[in-house]
N, C-alpha and C positions, 0 to 999 in steps of 0.2 A: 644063750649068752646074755648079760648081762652087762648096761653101762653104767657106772661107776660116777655121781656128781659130786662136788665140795662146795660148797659158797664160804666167802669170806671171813664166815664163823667157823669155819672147819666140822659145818654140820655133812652130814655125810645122807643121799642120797641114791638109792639103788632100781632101776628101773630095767623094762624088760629091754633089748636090744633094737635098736630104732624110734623106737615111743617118744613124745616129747617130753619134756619135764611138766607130770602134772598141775603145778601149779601158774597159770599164766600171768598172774600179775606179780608174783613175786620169780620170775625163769629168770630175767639178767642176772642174779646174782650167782647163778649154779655154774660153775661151770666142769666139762667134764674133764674129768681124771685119767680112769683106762675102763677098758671093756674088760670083762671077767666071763671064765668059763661056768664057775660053778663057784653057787651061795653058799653058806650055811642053810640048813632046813627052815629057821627061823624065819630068814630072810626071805625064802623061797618062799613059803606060806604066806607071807603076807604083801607079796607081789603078786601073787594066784588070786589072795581076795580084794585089795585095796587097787595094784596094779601099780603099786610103788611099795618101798622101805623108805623110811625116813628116821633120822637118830639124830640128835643134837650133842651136842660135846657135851655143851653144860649139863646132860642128864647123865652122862659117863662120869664125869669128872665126881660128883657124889656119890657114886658107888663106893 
């Protein structure tokens, strides 16, 4: 399982289930969303090596 973070930029956050939010000087802003069964592979890969996902809007939004 998998919990699901947003912070106030609607950046989006995926971390393994229980973990805290990697980041500790910037965690107030995350907050969480829902818990998820299952990622995309994408996702999954790079929570196995970083032990977070992270994706910002603004890098969606120029696709």
């Amino acid at each position: 399982m998998f919990d699901v973070y947003l912070n106030g930029k609607r950046d989006l956050l995926v971390v393994r289930n229980g973990l805290p939010v990697p980041f500790s000087g910037t965690s107030r802003g995350w907050l969480k969303n829902r818990k998820v069964v299952s990622v995309s592979e994408e996702i999954e890969l790079s929570v196995q090596r970083q032990g977070y996902y992270m994706r910002k809007l603004s890098d969606f939004k120029k696709r």
